[in-house]
ROPA-409577 format. One record per residue: x, z, y of N, C-alpha, C, O in turn. Coordinates in pm, whole numbers, plus 50000, padded with zeros to 5 digits. Atoms other than C-alpha are relative to their C-alpha. Example, Ala and Ser with C-alpha at 12.3 -4.5 7.8 and 13.67 -1.06 7.14 Angstrom:
BEGIN
PT   npx   npz   npy  capx  capz  capy   cpx   cpz   cpy   opx   opz   opy
PT 50089 50000 49881 51230 50780 49550 50090 50000 50120 50194 50066 50118
PT 49918 49994 49881 51367 50714 49894 49923 50073 50109 49974 50090 50220
# end
This chain:
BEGIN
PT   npx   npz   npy  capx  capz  capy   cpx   cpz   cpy   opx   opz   opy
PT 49949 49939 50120 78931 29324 51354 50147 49963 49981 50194 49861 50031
PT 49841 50024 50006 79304 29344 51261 49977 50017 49824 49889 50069 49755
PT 49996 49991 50131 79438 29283 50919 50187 49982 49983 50277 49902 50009
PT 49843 49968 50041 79765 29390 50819 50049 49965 49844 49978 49979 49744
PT 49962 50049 50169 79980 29260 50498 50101 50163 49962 50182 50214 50040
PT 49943 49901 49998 80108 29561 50350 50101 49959 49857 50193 50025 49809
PT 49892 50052 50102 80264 29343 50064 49912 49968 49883 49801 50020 49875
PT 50027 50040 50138 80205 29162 49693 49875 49974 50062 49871 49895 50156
PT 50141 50090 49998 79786 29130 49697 49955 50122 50110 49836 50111 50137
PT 50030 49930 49933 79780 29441 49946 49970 49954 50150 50052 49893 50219
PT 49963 50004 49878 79627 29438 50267 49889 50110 50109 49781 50140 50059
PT 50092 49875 49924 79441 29699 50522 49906 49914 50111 49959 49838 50193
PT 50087 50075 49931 79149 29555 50696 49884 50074 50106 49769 50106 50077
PT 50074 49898 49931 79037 29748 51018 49876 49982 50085 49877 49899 50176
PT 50121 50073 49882 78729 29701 51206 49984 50081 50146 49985 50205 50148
PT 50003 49959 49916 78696 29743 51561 49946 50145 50033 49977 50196 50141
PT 50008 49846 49971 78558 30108 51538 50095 50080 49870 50081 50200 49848
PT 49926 49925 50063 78781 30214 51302 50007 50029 49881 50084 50118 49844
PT 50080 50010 50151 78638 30170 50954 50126 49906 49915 50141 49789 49953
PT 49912 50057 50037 78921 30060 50744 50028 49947 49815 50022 50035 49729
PT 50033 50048 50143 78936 29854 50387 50142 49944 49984 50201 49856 50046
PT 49873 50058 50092 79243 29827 50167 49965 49937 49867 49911 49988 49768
PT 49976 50071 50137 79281 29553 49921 50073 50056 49861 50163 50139 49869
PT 49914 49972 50171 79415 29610 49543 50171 50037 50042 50270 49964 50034
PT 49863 49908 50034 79710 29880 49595 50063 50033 49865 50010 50076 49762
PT 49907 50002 50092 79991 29882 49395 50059 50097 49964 50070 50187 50047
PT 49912 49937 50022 80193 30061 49214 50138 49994 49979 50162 49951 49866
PT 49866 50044 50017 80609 30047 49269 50055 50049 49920 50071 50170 49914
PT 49900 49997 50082 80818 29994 49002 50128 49945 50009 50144 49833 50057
PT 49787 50039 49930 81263 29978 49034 50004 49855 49924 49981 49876 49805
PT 49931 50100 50060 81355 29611 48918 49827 49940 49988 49821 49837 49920
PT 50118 50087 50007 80991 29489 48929 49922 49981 50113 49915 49867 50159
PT 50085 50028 49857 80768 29534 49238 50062 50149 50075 50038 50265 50040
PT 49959 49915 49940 80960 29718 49493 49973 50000 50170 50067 49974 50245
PT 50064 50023 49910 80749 29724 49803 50030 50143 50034 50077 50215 49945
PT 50035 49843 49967 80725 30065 49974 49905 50035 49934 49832 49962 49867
PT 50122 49883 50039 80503 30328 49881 49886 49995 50101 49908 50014 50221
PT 50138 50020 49906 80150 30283 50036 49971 50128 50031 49941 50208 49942
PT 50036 49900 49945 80093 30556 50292 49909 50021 50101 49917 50100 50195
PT 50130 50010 49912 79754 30461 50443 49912 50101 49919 49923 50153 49808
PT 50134 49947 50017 79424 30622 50465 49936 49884 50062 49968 49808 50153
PT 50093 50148 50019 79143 30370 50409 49834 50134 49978 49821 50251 49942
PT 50153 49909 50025 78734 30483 50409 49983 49885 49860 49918 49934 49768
PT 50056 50039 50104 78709 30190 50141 50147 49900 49923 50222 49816 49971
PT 49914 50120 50072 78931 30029 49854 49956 49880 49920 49842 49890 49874
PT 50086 50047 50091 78870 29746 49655 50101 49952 49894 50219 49931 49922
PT 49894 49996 50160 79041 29691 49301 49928 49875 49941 49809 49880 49911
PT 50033 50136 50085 79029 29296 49140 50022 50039 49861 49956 49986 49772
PT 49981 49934 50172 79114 29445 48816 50126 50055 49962 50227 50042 50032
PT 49934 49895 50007 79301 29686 48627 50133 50014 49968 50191 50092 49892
PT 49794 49965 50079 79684 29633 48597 50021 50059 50152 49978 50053 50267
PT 49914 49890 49868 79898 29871 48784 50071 49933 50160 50110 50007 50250
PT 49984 50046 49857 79988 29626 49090 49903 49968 50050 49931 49871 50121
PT 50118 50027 49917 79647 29594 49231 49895 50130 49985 49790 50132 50050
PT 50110 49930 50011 79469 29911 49106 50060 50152 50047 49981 50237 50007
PT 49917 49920 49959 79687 30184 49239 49898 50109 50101 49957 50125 50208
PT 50088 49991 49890 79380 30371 49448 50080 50195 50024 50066 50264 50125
PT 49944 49857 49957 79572 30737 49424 50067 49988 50057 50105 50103 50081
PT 49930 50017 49900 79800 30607 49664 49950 50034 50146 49999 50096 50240
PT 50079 50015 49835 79541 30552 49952 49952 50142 50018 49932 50218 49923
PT 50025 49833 49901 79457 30883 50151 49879 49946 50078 49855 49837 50130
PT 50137 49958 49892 79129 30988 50325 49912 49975 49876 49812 49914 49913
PT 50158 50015 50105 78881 30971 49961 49922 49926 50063 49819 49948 50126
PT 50083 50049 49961 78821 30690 50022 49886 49917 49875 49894 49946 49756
PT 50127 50051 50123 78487 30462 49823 50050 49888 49890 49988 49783 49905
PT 49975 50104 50120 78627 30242 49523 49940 49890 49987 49824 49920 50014
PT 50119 50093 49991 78450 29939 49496 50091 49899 49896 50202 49863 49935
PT 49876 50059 50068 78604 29725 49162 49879 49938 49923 49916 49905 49810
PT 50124 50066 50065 78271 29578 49034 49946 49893 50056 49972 49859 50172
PT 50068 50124 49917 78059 29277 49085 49876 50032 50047 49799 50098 49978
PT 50118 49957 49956 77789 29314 49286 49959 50036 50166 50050 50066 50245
PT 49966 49960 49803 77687 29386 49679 49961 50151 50008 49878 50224 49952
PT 50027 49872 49977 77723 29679 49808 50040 50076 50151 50153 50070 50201
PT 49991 49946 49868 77687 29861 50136 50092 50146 49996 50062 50249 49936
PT 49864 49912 49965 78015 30075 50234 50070 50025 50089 50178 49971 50114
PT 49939 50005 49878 78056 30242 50544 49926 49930 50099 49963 49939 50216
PT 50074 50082 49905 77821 30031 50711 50074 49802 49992 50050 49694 50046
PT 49966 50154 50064 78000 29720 50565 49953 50003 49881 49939 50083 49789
PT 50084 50064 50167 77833 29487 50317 50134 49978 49896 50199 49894 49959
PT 49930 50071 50094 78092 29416 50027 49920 49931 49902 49816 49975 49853
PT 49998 50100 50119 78060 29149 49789 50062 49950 49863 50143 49857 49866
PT 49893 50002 50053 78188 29162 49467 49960 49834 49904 49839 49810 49896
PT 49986 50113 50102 78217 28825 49233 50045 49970 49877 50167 49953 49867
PT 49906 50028 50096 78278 28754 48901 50106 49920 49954 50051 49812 49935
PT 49873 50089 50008 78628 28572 48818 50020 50001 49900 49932 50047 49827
PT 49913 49991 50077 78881 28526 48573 50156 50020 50038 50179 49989 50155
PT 49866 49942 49973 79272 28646 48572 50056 49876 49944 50171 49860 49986
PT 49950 50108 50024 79329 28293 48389 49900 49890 49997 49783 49892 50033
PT 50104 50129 50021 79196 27960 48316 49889 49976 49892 49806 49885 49877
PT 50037 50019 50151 79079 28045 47979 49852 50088 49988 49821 50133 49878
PT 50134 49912 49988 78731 28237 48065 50012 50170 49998 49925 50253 49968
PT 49958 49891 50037 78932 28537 48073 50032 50069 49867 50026 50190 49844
PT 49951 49968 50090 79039 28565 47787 50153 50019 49901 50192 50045 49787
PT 49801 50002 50046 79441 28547 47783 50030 50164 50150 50115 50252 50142
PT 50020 49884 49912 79400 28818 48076 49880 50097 50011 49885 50215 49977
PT 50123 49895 49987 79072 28970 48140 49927 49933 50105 49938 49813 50132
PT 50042 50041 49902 78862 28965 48413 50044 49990 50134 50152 50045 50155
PT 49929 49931 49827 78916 28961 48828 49878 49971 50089 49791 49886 50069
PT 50148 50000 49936 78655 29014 49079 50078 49974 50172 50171 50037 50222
PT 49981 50050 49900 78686 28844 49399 49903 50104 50136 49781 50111 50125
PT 50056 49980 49912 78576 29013 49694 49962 49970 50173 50060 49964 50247
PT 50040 50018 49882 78434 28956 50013 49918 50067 50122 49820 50125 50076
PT 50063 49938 49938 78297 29095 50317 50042 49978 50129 50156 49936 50145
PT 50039 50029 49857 78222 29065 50696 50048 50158 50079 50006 50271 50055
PT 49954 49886 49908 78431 29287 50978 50000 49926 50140 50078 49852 50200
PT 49953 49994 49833 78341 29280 51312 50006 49830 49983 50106 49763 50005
PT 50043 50099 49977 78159 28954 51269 50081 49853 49956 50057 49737 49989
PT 49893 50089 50050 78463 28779 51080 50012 49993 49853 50056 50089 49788
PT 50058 50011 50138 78374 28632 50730 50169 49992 49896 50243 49894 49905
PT 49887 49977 50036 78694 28782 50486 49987 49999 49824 49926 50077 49750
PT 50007 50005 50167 78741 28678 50116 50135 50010 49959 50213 49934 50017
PT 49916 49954 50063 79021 28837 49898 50007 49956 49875 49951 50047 49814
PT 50008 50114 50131 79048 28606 49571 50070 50089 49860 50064 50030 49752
PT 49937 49947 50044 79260 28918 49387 50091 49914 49911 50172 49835 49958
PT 49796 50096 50046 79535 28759 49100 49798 49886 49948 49731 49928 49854
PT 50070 50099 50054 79237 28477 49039 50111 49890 49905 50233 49871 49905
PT 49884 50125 50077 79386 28206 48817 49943 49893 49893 49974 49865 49778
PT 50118 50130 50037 79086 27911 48788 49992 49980 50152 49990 50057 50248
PT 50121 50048 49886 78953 27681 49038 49853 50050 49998 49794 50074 49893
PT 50174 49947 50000 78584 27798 49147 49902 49922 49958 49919 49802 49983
PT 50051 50078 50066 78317 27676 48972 49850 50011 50150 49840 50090 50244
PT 50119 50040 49922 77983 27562 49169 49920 50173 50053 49916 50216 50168
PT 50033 49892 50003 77820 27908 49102 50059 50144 50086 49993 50234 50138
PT 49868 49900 49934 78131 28138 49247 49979 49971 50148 49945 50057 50230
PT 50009 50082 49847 78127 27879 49580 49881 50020 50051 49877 50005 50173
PT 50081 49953 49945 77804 27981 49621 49947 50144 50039 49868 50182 50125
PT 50029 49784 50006 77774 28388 49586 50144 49984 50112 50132 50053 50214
PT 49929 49915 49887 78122 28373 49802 49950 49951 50141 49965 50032 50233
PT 50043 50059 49903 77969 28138 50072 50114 50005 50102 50234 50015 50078
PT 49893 50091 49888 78131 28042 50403 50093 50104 50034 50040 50215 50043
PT 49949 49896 49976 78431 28245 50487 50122 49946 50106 50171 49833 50116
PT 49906 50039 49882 78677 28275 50786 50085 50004 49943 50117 49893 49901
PT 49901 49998 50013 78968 28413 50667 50018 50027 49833 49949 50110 49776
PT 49955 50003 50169 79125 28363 50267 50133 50078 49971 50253 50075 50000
PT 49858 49909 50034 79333 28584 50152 50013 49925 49828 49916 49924 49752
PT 49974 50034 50141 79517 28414 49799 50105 49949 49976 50178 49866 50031
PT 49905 50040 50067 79720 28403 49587 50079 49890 49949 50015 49814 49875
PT 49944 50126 50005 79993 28134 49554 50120 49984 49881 50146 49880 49821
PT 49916 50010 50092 80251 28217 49327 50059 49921 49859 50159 49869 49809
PT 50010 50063 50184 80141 28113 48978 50075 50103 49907 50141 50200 49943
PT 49949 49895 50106 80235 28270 48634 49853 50078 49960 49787 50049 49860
PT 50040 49869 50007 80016 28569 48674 49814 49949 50082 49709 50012 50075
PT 50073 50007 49893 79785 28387 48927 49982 49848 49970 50038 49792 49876
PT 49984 50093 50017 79677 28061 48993 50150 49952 50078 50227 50032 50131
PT 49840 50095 49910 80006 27784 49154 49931 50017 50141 49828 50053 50199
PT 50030 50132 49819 80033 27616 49492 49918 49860 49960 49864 49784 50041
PT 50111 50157 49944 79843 27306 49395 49899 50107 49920 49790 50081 49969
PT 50169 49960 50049 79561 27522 49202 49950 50069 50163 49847 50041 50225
PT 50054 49957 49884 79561 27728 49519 49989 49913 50083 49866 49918 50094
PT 50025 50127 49952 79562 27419 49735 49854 49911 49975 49815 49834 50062
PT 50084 50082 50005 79263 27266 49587 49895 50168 49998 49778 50129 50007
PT 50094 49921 49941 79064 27624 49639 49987 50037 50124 49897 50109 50169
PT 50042 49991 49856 79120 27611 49981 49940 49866 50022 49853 49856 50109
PT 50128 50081 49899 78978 27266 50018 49873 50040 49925 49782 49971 49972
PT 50123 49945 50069 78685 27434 49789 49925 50078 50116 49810 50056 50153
PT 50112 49931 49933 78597 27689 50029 50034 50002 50152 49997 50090 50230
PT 50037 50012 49850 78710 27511 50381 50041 50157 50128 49998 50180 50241
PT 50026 49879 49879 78821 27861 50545 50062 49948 50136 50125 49843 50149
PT 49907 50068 49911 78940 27849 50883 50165 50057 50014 50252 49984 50061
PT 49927 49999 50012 79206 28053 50835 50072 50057 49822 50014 50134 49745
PT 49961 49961 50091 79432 28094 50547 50151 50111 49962 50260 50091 50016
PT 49903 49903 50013 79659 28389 50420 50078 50007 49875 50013 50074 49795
PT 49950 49982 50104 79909 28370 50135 50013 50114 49939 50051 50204 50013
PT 49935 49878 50036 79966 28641 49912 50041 49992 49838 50028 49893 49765
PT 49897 50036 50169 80164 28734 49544 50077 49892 49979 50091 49831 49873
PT 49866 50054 50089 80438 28545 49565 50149 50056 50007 50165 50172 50043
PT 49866 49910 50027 80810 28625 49517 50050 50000 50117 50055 49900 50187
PT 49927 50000 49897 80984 28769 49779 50101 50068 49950 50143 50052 49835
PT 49841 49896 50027 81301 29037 49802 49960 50106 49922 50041 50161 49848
PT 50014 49882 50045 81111 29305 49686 49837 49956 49897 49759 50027 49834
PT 50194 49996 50083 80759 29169 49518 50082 49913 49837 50196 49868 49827
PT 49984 50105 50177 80781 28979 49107 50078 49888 50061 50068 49814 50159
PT 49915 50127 49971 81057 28767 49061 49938 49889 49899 49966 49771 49921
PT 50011 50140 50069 80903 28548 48782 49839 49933 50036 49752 49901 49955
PT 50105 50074 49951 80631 28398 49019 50120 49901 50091 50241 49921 50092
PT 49977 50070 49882 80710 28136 49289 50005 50033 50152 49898 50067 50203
PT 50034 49973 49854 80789 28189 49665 49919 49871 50080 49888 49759 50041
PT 50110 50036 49909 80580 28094 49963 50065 49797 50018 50010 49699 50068
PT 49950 50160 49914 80758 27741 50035 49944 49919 49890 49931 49806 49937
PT 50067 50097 50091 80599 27563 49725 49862 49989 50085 49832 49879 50132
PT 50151 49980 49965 80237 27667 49864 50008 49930 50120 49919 49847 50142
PT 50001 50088 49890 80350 27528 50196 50057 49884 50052 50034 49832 50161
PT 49958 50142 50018 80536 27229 50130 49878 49916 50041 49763 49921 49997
PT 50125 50147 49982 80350 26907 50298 49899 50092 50102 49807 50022 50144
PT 50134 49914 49943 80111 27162 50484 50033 49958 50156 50144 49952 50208
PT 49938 49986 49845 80065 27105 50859 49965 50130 50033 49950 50210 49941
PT 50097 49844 49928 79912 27439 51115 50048 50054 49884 49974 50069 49787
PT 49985 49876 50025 80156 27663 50971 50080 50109 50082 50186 50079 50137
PT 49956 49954 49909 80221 27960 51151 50073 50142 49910 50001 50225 49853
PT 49957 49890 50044 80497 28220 51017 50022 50109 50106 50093 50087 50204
PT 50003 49892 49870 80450 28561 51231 50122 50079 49999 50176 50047 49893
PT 49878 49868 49991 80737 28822 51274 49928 50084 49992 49985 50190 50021
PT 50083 49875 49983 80480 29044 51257 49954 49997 49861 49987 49904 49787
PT 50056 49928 50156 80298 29215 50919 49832 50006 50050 49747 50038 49967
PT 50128 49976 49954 79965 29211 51153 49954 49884 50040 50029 49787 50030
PT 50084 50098 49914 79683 28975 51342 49906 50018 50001 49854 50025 49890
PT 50103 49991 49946 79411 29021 51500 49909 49857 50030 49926 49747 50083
PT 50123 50165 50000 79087 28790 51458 49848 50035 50086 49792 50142 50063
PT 50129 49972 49906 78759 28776 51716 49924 49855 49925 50000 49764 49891
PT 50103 50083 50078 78465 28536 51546 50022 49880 50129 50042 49767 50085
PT 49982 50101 49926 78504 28323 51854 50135 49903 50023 50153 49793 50075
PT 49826 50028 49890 78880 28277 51933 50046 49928 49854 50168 49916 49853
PT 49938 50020 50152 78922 28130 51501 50018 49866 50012 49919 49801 50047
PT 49987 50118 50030 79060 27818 51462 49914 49934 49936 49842 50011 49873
PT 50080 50094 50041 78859 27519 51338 49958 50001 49877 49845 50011 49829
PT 50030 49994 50217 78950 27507 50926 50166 49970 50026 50237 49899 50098
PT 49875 50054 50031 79257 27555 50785 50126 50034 50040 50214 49957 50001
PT 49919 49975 49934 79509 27732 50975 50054 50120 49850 49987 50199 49784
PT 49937 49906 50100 79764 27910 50718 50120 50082 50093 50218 50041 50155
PT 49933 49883 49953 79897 28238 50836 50086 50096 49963 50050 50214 49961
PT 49899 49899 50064 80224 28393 50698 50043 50129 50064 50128 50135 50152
PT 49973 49866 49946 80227 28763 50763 50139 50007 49926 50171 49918 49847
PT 49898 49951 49993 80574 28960 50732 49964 50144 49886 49898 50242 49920
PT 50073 49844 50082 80513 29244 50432 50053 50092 50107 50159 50091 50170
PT 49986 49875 49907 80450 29561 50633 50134 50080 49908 50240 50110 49962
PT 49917 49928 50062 80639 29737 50341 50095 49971 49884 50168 50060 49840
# end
């Protein structure tokens, strides 16, 4: 399976026959989130909740299946997993809700944390169960920090880890960039590339943090 960063909490997740899942698409705004314009076709999206940089699904091409709820659900011949969250620390209640998702491509266990912004409670760690690769958010503000995100990766042990939402040239300037989250970190690998390809065998041990290149 390949998984491409297409920017902010976006990312396209293809499985070896061709079955393809985009994360919480955005919508670009001048002087706020200025990413490209998302010009994929996806068979499935999934939406953490409803503000305009993660729920953007009229962007994606090919009709594809929505999936923005908690609950499992078979899509495409992939299982998704949805989870209940919070958007803050406060039980959701200074934001709303956010639904974490998860799901298995091509034998590679993939959890997407959307703008979460709590550590996981006992209950959560168990509905998301063991997962290869973490996709989350590091920024803070909007999201949880670098040390909240820091102590949910030693929560759920992945082997590899993927940053996403923080400030770059073109994503929210009043979050944090990537070098707080990786300060002190060893096994980090920044790609030139916006892509990587993962096989269930070939995955590092635990723990490997993987800085993609925004595609757009």
């Amino acid at each position: 399976m390949k998984i491409k960063y297409l920017g902010h909490s976006a990312f396209s997740i293809t499985s070896n026959k061709g079955v393809k899942i985009i994360t919480d698409p955005y919508a670009t705004e001048p002087g706020v989130l200025e990413y490209g314009e998302i010009n994929e076709t996806a068979d499935i999206v999934t939406v953490s909740h409803s503000h305009h940089d993660h729920n953007n699904v009229a962007a994606v091409k090919g009709n594809p299946e929505v999936v923005s709820r908690v609950g499992r659900f078979e899509v495409k011949g992939i299982e998704v997993r949805g989870v209940a969250s919070s958007h803050d620390d406060a039980g959701g209640r200074l934001r709303g809700d956010n639904v974490i998702f998860c799901f298995e491509v091509d034998g590679v266990r993939v959890c997407h944390l959307g703008d979460l912004g709590h550590r996981l409670d006992d209950k959560q760690l168990e509905e998301i169960g063991s997962v290869d690769i973490l996709l989350i958010p590091v920024g803070g503000n909007y999201t949880i920090d670098a040390r909240v995100a820091t102590g949910v990766c030693d929560q759920l042990k992945p082997r590899v880890i993927m940053p996403m939402h923080y400030k770059t040239e073109k994503g929210l300037l009043n979050i944090a960039g990537i070098d707080e989250f990786l300060s002190g970190k060893a096994n980090v690998s920044r790609l030139d590339s916006s892509q990587a390809e993962f096989k269930p065998g070939e995955l590092p041990a635990t723990g490997q943090i993987i800085v993609l290149k925004p595609a757009l």
